[in-house]
N, C-alpha and C positions, 0 to 999 in steps of 0.2 A: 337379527343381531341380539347377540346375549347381553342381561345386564346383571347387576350383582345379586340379583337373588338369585336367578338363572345358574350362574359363575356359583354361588354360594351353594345352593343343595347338589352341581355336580360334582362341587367337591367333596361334600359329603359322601356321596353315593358311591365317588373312588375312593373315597375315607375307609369305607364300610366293606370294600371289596365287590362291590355288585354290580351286576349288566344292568341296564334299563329295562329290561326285561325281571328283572327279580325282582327290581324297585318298585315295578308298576304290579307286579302279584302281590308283593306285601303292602300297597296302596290298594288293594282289592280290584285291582282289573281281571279278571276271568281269564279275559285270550292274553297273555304273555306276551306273544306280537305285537299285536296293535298297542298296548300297554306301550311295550316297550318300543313304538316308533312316537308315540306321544312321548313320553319322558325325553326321548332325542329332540322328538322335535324344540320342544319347550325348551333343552336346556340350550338351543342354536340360537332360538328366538327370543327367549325369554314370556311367552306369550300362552295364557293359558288363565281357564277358570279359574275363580275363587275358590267352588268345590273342587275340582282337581288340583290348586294351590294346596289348598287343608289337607288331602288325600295324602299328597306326596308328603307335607311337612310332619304327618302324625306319623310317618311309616320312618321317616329319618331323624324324628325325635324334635322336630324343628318348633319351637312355640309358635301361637297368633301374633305375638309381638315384632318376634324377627319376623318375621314375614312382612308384617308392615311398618317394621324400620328399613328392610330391606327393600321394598320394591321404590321403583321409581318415580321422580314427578310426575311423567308421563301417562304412568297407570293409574295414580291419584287424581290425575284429572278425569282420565277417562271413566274412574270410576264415578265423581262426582257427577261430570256430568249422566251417567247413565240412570244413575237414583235418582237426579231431577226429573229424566224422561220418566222413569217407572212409575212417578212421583203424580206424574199429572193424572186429570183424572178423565177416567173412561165409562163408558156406558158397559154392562152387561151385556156381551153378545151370544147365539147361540150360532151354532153349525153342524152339518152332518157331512159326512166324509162318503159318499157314494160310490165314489173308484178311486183309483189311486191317480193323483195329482190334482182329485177335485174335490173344491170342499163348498156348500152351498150355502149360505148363512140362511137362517130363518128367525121370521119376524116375533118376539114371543108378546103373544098376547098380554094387552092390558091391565086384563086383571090378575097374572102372576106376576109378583114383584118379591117376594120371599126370597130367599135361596132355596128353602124345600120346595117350596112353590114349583119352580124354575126348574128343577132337577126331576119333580117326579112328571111334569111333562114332558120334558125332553125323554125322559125314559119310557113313557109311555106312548109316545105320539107315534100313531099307525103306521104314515107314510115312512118314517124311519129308523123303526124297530129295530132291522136286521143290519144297521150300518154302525160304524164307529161315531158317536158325537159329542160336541166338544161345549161347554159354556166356559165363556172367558169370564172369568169374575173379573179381572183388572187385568194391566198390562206383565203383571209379574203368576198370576194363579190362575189356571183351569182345572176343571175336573172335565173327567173324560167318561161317556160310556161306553160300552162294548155290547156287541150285539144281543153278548147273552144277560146284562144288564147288570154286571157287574160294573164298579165304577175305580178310576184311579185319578190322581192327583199330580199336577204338573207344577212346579215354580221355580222358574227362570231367576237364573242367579248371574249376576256380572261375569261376565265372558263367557257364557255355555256356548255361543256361538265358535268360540275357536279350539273346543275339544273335539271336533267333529272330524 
């Protein structure tokens, strides 16, 4: 179900003359397709990331303001409540990614408590060199390694689950 912010940037978008498809390239999507069956989708739904929110509104010229004058109670809740959850607090986890759909947590010794600590063991650790592994710093940030020991960075922003 669409609501008015949804309603709001498709109009824009017919404002402008564009497919969802040119909307979601000048939002920086890659594949035009996929792009453009998200921009569909969202404006049906009304339902979409934060960053994908910002993506669309900077490509349609739309401020942070309207954006969050425009969206609904519903998503101010669910926004609030989600920064409560992120909010709480977590332990440090480590994990290594072995094959595909399994991820193993391991225990990380006592004496690293650092974040570099934390990071050049996981990087280094024998048994799992050659796989992807993950330390969760918190419910919102990991960094990730790659086999070849290069590292990248993950953080979870309100809604990433429903750009997928």
């Amino acid at each position: 179900m669409s609501d008015r912010l949804s309603d709001h940037f498709r109009e824009l978008r017919l404002r402008a003359g564009l497919s969802c498809g040119e909307l979601a390239t000048r939002a920086g999507w890659t594949d035009p397709s996929r792009g453009g069956e998200f921009v569909a989708r969202f404006e049906r739904s009304g339902r979409a990331s934060d960053r994908a929110l910002l993506r669309l509104a900077a490509a349609l010229g739309v401020s942070l303001e309207s954006v969050r004058e425009l969206e609904g109670d519903e998503r101010r809740r669910a926004r609030a409540a989600w920064e409560q959850e992120m909010s709480a607090p977590a332990d440090v986890e480590c994990w290594a990614h072995p094959m595909p759909t399994q991820w193993v947590r391991l225990e990380i010794p006592a004496s690293y408590r650092a974040p570099e600590e934390i990071l050049a063991w996981l990087r280094d650790h024998p048994q799992w060199r050659s796989v992807l592994r993950c330390v969760a710093w918190d419910r919102r940030r990991a960094t990730h390694i790659r086999p070849d020991g290069s590292t990248y960075e993950v953080e979870r922003g309100f809604g990433d689950e429903l750009d997928a």
